[in-house]
CHARMM-style PDB file with segment names, atoms N, HN, CA, C and O in Angstrom:
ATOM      1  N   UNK     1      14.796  -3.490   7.082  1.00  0.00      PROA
ATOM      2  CA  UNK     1      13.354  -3.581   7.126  1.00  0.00      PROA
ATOM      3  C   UNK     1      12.913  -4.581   6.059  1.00  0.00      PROA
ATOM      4  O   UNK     1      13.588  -4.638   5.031  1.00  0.00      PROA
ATOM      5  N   UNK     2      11.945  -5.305   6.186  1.00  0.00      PROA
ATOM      6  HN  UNK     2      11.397  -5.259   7.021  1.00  0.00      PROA
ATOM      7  CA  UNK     2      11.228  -6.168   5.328  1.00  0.00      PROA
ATOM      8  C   UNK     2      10.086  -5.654   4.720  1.00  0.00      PROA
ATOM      9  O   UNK     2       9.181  -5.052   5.298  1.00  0.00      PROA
ATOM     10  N   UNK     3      10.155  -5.895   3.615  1.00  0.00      PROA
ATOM     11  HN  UNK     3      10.891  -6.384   3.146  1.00  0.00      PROA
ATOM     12  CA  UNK     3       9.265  -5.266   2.400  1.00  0.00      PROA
ATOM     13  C   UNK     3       8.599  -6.190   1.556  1.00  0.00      PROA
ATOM     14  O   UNK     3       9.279  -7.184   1.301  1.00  0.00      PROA
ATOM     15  N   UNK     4       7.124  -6.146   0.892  1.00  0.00      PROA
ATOM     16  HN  UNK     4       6.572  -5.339   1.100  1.00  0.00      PROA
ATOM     17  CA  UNK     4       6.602  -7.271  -0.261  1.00  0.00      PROA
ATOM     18  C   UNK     4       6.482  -6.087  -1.096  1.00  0.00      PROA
ATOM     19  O   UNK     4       5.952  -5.048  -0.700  1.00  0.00      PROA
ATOM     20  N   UNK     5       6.944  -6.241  -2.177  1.00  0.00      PROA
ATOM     21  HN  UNK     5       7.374  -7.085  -2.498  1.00  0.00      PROA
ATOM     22  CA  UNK     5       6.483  -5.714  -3.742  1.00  0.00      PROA
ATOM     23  C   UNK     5       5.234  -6.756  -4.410  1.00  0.00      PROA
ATOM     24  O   UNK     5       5.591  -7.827  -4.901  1.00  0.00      PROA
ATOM     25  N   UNK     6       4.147  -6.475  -4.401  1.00  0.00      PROA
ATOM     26  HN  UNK     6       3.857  -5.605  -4.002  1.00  0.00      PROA
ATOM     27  CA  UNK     6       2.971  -7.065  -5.207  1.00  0.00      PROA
ATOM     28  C   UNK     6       3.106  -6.380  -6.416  1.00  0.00      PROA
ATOM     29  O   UNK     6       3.189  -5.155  -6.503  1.00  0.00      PROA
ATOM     30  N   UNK     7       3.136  -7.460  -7.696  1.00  0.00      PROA
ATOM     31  HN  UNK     7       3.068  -8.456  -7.625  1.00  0.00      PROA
ATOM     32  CA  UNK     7       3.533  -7.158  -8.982  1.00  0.00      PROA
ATOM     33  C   UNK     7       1.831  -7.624  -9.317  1.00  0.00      PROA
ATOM     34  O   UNK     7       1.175  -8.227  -8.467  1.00  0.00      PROA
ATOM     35  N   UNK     8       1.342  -7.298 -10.479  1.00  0.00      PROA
ATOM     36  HN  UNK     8       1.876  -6.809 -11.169  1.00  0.00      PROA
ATOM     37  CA  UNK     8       0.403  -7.512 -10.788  1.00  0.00      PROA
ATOM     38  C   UNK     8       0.413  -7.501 -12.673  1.00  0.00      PROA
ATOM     39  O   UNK     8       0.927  -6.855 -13.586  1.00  0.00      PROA
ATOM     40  N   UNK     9      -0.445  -8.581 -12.492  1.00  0.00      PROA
ATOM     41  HN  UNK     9      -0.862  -9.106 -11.750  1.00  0.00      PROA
ATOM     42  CA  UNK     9      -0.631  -9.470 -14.352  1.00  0.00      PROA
ATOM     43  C   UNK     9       0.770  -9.680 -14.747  1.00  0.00      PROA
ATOM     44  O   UNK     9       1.263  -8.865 -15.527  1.00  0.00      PROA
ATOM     45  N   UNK    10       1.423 -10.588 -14.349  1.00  0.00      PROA
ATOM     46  HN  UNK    10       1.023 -11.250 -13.715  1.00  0.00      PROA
ATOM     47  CA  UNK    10       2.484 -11.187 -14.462  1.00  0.00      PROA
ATOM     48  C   UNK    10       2.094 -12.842 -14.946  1.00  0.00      PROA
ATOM     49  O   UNK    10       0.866 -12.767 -14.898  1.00  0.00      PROA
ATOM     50  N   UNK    11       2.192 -13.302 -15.085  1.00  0.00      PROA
ATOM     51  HN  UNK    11       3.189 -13.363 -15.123  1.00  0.00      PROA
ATOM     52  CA  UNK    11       2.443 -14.769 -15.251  1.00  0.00      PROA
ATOM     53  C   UNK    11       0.827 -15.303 -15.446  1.00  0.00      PROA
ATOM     54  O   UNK    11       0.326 -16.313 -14.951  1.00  0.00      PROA
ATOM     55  N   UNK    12       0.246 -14.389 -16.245  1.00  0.00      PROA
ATOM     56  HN  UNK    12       0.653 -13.569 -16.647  1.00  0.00      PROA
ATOM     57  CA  UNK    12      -1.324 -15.122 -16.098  1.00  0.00      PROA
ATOM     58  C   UNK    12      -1.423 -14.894 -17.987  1.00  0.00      PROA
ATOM     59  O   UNK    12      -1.120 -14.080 -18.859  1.00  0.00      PROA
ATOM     60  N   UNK    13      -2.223 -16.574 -17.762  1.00  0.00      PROA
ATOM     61  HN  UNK    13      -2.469 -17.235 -17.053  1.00  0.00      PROA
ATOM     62  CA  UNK    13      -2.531 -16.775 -19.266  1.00  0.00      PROA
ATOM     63  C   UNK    13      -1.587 -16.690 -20.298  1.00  0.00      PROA
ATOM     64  O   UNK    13      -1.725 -16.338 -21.469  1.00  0.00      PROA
ATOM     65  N   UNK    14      -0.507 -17.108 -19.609  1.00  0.00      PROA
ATOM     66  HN  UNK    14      -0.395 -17.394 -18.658  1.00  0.00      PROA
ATOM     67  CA  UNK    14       0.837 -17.459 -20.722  1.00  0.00      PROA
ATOM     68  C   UNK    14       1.525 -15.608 -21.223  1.00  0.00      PROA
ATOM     69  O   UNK    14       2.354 -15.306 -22.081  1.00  0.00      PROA
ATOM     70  N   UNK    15       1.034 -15.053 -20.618  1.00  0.00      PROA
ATOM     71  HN  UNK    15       0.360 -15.298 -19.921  1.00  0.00      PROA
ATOM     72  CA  UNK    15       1.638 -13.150 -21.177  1.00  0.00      PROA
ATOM     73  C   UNK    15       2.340 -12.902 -19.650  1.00  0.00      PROA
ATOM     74  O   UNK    15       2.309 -13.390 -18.520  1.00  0.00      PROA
ATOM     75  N   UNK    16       3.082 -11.653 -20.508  1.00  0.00      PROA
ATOM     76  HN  UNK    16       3.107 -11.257 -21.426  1.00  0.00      PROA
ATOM     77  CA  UNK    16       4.247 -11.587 -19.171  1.00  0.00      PROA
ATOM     78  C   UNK    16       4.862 -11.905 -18.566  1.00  0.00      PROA
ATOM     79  O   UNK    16       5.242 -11.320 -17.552  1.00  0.00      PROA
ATOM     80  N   UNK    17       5.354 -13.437 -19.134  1.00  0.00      PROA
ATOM     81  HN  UNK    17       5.045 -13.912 -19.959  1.00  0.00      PROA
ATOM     82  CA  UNK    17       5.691 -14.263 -18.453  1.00  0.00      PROA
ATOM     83  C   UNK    17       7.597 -13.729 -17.631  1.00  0.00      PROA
ATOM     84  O   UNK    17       8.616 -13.593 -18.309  1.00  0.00      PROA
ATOM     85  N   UNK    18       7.533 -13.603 -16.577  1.00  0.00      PROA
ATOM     86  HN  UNK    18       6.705 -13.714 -16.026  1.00  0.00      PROA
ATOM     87  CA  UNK    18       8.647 -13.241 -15.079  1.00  0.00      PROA
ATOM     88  C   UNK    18       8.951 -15.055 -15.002  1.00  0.00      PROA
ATOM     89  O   UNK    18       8.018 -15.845 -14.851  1.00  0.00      PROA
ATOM     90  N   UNK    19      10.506 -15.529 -15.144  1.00  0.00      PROA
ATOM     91  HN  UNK    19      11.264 -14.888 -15.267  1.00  0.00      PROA
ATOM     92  CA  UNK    19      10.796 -16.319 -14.341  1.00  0.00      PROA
ATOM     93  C   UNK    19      10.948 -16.248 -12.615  1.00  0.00      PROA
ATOM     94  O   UNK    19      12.148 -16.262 -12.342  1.00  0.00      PROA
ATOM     95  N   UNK    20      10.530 -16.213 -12.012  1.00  0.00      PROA
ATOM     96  HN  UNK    20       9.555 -16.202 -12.234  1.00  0.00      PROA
ATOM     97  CA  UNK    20      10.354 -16.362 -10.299  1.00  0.00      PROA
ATOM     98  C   UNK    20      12.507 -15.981 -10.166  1.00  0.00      PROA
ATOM     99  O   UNK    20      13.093 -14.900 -10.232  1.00  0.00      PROA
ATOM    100  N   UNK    21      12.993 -17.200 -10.001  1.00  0.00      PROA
ATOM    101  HN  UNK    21      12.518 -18.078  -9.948  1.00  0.00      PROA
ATOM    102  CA  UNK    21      13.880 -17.856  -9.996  1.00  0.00      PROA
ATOM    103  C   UNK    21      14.884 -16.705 -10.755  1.00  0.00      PROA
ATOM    104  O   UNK    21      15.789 -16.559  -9.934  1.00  0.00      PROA
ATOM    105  N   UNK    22      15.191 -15.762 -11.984  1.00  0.00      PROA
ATOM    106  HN  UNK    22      14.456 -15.880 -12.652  1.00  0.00      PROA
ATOM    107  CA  UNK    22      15.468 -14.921 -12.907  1.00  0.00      PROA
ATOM    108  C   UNK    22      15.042 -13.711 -12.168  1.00  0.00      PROA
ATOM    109  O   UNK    22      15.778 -12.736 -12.318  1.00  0.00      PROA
ATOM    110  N   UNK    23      13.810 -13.539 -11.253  1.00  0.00      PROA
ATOM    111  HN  UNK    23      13.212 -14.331 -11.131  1.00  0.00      PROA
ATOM    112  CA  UNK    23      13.778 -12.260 -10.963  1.00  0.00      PROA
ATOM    113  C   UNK    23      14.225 -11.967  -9.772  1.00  0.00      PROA
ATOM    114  O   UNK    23      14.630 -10.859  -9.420  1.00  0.00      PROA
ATOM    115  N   UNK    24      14.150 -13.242  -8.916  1.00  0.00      PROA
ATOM    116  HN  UNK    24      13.821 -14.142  -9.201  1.00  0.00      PROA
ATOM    117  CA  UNK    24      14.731 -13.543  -7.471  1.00  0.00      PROA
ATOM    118  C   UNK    24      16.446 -12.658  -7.893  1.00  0.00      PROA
ATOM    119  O   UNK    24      16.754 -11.575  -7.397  1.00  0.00      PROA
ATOM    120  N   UNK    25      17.072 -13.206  -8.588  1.00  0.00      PROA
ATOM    121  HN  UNK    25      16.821 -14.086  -8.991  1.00  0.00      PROA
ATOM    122  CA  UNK    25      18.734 -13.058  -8.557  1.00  0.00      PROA
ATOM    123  C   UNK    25      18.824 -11.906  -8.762  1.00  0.00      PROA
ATOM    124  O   UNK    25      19.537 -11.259  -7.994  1.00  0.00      PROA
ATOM    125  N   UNK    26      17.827 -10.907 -10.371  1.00  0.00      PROA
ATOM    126  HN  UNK    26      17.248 -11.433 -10.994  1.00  0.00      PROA
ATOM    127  CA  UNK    26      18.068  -9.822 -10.462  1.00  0.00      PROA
ATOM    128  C   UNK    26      17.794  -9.011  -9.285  1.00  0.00      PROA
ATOM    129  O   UNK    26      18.762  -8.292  -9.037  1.00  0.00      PROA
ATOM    130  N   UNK    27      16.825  -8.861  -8.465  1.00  0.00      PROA
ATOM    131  HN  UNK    27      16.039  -9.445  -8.666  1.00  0.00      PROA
ATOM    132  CA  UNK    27      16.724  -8.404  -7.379  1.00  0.00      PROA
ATOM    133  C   UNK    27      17.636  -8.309  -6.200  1.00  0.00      PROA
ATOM    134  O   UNK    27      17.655  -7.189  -5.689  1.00  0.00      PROA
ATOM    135  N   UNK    28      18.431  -9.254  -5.622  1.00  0.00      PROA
ATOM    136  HN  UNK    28      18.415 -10.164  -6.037  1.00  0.00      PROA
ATOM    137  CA  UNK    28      19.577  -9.702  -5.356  1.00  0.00      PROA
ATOM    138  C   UNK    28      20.494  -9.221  -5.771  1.00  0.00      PROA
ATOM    139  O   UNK    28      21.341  -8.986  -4.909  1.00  0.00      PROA
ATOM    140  N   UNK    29      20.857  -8.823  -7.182  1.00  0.00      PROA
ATOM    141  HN  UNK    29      20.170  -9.014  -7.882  1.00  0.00      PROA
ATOM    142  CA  UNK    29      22.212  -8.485  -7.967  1.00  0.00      PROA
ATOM    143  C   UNK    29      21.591  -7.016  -7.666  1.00  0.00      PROA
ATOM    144  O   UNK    29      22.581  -6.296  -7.796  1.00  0.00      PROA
ATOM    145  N   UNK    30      20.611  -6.262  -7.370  1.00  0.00      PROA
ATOM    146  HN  UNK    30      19.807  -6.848  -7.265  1.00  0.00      PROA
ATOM    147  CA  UNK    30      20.100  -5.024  -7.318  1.00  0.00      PROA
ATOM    148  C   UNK    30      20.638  -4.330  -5.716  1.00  0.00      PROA
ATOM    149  O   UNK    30      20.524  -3.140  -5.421  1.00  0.00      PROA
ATOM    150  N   UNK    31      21.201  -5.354  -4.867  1.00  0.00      PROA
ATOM    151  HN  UNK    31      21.293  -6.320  -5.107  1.00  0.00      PROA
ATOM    152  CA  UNK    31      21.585  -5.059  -3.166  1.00  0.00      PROA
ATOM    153  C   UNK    31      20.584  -5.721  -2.227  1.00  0.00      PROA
ATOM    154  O   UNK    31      21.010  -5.907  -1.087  1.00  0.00      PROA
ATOM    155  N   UNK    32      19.647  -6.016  -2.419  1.00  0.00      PROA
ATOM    156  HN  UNK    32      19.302  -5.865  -3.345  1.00  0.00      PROA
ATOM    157  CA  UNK    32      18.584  -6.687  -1.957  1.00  0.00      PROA
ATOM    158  C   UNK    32      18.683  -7.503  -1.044  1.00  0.00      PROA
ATOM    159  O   UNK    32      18.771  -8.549  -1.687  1.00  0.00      PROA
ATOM    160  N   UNK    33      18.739  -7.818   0.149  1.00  0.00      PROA
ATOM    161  HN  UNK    33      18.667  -6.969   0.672  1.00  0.00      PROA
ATOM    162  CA  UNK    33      18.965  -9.149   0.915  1.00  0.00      PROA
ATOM    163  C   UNK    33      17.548 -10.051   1.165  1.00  0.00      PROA
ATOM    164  O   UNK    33      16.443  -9.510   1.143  1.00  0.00      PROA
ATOM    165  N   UNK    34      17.765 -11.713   1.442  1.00  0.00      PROA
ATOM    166  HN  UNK    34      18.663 -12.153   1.460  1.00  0.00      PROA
ATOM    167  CA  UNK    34      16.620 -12.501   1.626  1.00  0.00      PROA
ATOM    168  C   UNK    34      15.718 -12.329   0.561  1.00  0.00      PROA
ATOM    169  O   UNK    34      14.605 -12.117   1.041  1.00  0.00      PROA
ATOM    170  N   UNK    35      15.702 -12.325  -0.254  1.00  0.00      PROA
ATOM    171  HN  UNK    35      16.606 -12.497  -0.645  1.00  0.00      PROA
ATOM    172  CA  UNK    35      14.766 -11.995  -1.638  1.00  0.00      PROA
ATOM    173  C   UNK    35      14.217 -13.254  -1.943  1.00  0.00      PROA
ATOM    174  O   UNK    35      14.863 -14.234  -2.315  1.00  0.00      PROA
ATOM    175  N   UNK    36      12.612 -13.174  -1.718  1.00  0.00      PROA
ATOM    176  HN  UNK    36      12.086 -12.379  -1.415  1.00  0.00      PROA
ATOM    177  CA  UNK    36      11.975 -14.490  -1.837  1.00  0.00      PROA
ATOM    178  C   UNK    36      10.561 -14.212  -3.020  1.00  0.00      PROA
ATOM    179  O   UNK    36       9.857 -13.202  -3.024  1.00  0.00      PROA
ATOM    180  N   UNK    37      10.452 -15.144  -3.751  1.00  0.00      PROA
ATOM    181  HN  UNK    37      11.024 -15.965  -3.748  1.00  0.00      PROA
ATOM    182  CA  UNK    37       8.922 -14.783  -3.858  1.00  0.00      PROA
ATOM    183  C   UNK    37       8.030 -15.885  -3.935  1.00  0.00      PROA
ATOM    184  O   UNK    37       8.485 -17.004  -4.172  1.00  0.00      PROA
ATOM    185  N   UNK    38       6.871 -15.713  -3.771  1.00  0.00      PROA
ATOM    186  HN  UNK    38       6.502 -14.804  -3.579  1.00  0.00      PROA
ATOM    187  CA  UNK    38       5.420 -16.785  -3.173  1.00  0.00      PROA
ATOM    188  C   UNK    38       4.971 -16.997  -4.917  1.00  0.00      PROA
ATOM    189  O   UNK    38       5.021 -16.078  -5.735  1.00  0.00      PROA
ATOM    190  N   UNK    39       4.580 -18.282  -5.200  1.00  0.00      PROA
ATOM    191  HN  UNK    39       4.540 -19.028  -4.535  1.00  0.00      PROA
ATOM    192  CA  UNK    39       4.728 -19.142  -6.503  1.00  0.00      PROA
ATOM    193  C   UNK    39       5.062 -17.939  -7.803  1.00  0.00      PROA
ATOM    194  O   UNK    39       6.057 -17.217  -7.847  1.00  0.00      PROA
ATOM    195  N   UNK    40       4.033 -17.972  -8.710  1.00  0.00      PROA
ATOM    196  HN  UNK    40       3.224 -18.559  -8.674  1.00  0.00      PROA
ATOM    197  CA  UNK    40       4.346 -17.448  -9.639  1.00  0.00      PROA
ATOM    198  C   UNK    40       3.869 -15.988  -9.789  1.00  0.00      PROA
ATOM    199  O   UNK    40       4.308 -15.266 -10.684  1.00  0.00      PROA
ATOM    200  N   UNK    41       2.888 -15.548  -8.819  1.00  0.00      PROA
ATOM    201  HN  UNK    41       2.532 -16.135  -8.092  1.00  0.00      PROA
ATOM    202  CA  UNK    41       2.287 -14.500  -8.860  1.00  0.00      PROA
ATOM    203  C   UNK    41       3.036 -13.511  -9.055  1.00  0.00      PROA
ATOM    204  O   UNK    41       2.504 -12.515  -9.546  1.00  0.00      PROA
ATOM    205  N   UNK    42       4.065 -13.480  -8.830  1.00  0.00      PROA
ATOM    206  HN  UNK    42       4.497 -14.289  -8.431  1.00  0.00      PROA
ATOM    207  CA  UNK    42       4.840 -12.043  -8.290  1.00  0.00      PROA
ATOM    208  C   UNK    42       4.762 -11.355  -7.616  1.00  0.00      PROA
ATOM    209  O   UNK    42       4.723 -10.183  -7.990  1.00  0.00      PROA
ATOM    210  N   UNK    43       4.682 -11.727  -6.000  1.00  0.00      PROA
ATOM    211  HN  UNK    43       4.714 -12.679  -5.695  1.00  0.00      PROA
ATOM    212  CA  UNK    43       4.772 -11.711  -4.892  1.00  0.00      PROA
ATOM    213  C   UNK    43       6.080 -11.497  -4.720  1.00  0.00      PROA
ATOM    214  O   UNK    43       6.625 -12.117  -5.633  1.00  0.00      PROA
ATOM    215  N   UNK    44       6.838 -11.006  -4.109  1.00  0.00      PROA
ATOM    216  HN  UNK    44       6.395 -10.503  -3.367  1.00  0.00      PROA
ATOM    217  CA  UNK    44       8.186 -10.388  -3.812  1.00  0.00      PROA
ATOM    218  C   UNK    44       7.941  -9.792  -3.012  1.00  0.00      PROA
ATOM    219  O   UNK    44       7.102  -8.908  -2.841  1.00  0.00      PROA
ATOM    220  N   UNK    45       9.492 -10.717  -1.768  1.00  0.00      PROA
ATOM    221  HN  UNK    45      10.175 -11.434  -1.908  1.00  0.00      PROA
ATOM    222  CA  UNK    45       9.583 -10.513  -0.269  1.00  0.00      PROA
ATOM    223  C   UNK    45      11.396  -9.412  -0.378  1.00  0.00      PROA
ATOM    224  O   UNK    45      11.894  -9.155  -1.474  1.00  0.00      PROA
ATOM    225  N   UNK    46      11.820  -9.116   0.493  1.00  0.00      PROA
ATOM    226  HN  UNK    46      11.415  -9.325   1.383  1.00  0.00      PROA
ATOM    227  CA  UNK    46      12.871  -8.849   0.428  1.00  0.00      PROA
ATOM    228  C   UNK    46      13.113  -7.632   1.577  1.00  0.00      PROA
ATOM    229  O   UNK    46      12.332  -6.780   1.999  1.00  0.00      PROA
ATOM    230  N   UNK    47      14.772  -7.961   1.962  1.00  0.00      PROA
ATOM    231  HN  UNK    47      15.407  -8.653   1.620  1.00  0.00      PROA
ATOM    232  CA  UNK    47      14.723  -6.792   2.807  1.00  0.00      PROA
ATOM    233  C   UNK    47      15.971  -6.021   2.805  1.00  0.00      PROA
ATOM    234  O   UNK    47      16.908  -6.745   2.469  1.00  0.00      PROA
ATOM    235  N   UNK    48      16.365  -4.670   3.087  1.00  0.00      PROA
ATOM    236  HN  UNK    48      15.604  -4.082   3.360  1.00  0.00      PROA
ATOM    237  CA  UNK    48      16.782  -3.406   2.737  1.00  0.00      PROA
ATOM    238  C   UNK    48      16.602  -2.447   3.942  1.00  0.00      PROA
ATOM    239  O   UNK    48      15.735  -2.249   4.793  1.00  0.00      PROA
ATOM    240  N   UNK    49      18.222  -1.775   3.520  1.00  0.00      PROA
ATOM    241  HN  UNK    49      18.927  -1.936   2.828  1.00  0.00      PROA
ATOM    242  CA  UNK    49      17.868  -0.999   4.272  1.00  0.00      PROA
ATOM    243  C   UNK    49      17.941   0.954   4.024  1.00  0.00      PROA
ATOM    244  O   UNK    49      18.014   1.965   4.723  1.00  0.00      PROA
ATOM    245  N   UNK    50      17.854   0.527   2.394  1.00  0.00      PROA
ATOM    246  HN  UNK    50      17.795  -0.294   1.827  1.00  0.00      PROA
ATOM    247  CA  UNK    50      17.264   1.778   1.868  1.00  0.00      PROA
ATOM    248  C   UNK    50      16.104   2.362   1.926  1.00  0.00      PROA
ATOM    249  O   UNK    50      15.083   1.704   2.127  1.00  0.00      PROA
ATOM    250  N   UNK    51      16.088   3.807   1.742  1.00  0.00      PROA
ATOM    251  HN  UNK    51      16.918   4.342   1.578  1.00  0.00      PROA
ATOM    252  CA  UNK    51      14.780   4.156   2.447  1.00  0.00      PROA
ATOM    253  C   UNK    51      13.266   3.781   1.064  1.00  0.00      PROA
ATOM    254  O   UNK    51      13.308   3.278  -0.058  1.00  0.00      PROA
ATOM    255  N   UNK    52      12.249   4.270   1.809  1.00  0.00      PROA
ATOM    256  HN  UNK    52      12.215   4.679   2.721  1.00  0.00      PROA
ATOM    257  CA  UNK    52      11.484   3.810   0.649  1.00  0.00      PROA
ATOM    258  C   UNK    52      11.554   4.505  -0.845  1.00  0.00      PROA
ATOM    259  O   UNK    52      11.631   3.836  -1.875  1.00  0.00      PROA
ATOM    260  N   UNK    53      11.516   6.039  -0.810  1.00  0.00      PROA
ATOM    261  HN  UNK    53      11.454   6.583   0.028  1.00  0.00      PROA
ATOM    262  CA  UNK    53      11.610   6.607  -2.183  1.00  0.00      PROA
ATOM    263  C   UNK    53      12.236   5.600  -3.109  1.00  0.00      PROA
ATOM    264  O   UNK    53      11.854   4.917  -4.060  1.00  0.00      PROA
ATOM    265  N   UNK    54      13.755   5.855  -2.203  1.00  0.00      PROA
ATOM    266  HN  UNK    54      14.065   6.409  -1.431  1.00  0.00      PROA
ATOM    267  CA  UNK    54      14.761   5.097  -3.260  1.00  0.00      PROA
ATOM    268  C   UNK    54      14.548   3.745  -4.034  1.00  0.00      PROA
ATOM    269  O   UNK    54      14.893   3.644  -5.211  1.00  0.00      PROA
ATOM    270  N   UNK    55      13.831   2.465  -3.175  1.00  0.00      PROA
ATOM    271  HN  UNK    55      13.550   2.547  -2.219  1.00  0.00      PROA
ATOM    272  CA  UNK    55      13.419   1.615  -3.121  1.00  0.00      PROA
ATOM    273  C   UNK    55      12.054   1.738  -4.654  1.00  0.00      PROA
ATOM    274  O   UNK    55      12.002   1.115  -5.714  1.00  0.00      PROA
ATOM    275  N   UNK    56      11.137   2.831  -4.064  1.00  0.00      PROA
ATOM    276  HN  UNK    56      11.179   3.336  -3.203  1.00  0.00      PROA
ATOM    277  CA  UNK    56      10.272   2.830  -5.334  1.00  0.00      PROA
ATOM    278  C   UNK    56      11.176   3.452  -6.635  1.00  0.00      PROA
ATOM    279  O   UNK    56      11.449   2.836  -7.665  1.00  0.00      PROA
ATOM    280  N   UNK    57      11.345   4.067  -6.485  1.00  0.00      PROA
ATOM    281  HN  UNK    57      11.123   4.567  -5.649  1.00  0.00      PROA
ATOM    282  CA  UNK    57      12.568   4.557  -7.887  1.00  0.00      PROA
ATOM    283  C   UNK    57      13.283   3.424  -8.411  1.00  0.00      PROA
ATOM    284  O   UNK    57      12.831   2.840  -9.396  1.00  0.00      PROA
ATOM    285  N   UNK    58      14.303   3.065  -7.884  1.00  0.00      PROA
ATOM    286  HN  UNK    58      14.671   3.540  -7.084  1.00  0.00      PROA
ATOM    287  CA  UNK    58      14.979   1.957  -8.452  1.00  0.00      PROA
ATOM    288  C   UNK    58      14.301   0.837  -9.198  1.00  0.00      PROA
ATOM    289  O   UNK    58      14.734   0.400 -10.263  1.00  0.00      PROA
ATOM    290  N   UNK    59      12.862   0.246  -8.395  1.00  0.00      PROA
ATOM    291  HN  UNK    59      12.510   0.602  -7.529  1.00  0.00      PROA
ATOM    292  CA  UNK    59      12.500  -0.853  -8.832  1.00  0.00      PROA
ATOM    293  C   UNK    59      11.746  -0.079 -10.322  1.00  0.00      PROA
ATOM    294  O   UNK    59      12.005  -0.520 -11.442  1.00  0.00      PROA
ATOM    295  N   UNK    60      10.996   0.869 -10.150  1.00  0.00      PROA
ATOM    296  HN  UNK    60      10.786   1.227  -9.240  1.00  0.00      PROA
ATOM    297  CA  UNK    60      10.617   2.031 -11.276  1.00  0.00      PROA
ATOM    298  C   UNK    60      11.531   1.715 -12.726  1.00  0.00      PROA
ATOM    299  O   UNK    60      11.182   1.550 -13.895  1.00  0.00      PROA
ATOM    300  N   UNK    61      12.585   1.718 -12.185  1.00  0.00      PROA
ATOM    301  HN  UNK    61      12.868   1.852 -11.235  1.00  0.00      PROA
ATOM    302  CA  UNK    61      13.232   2.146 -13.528  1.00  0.00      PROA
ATOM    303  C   UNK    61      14.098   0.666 -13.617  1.00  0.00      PROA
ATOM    304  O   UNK    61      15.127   0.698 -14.292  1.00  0.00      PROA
ATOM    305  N   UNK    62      13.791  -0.393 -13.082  1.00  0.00      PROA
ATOM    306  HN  UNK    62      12.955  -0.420 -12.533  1.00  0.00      PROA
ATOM    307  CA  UNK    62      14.376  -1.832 -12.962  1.00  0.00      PROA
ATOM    308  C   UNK    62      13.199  -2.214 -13.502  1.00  0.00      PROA
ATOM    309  O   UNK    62      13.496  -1.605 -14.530  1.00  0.00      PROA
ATOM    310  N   UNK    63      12.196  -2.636 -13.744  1.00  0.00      PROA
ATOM    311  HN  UNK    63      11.955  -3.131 -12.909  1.00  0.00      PROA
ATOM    312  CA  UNK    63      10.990  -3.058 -14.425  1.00  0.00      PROA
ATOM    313  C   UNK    63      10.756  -2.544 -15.528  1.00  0.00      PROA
ATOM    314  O   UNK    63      10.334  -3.361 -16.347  1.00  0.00      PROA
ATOM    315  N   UNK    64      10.910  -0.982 -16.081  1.00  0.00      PROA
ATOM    316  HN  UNK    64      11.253  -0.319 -15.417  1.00  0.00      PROA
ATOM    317  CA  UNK    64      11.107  -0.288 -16.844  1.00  0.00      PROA
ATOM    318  C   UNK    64      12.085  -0.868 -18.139  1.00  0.00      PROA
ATOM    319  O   UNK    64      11.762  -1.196 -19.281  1.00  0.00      PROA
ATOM    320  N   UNK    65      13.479  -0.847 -17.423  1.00  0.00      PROA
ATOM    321  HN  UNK    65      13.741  -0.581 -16.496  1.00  0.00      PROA
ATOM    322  CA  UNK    65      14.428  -1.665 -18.533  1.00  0.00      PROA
ATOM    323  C   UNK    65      14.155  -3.086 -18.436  1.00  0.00      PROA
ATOM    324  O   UNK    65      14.017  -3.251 -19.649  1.00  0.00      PROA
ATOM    325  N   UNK    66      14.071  -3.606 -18.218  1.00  0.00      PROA
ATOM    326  HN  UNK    66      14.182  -3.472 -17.233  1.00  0.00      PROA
ATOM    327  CA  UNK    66      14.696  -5.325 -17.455  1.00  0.00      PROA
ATOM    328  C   UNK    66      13.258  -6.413 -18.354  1.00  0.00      PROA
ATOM    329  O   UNK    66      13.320  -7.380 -19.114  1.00  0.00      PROA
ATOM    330  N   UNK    67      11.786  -5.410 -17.610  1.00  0.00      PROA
ATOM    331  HN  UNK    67      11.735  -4.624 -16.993  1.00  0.00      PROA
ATOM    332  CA  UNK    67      10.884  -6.188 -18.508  1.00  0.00      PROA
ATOM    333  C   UNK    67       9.776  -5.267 -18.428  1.00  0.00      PROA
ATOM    334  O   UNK    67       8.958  -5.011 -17.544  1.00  0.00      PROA
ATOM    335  N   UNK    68       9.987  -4.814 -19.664  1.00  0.00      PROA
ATOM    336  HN  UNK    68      10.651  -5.022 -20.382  1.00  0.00      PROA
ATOM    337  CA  UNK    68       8.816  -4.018 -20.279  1.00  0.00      PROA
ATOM    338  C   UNK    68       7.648  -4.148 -20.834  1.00  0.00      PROA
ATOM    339  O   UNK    68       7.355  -3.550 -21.869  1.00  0.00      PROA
ATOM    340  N   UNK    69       6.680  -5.110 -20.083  1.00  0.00      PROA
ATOM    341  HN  UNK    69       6.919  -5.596 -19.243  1.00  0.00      PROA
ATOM    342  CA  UNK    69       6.048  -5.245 -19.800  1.00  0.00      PROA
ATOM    343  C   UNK    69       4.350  -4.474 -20.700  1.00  0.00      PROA
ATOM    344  O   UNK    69       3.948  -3.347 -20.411  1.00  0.00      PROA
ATOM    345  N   UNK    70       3.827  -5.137 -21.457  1.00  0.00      PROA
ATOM    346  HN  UNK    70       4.154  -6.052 -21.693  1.00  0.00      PROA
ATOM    347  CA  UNK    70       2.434  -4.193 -22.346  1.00  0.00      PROA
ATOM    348  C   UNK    70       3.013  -3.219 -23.085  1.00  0.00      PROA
ATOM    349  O   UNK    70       2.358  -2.252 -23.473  1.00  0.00      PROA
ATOM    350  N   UNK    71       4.261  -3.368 -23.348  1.00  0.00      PROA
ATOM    351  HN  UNK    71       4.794  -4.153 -23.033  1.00  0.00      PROA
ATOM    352  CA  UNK    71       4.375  -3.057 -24.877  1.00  0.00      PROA
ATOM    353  C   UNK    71       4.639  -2.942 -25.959  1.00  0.00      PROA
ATOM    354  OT1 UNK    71       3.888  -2.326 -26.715  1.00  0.00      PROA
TER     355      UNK     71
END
């Protein structure tokens, strides 16, 4: 199934800054297939065929460690 993760206040006004390109692979290195994302927003395409819980959990605790984000 194909999925978008909308990330939000990422890459605005020089804070938070997500390499696109850096988060593409980690996502990928996560099982992820076709993992794309739309410019810098953090827009994230990708598709799986885990169910959703799992899908929200994982990325949960992958954003959590990876980039911690406000604080």
């Amino acid at each position: 199934m194909r999925y978008v993760l909308l990330l939000r206040g990422i890459n605005v006004g020089g804070r938070n800054k997500i390499v696109m390109a850096e988060l593409r692979q980690a996502v990928a290195d996560l099982g992820y297939d076709k993992v794309e994302t739309y410019i810098n927003s953090g827009n994230l395409f990708f598709d799986s065929t885990k169910n959703r819980g799992d899908i929200v959990t994982e990325f949960q605790t992958f954003f959590t460690e990876r980039y911690p984000l406000g604080r």
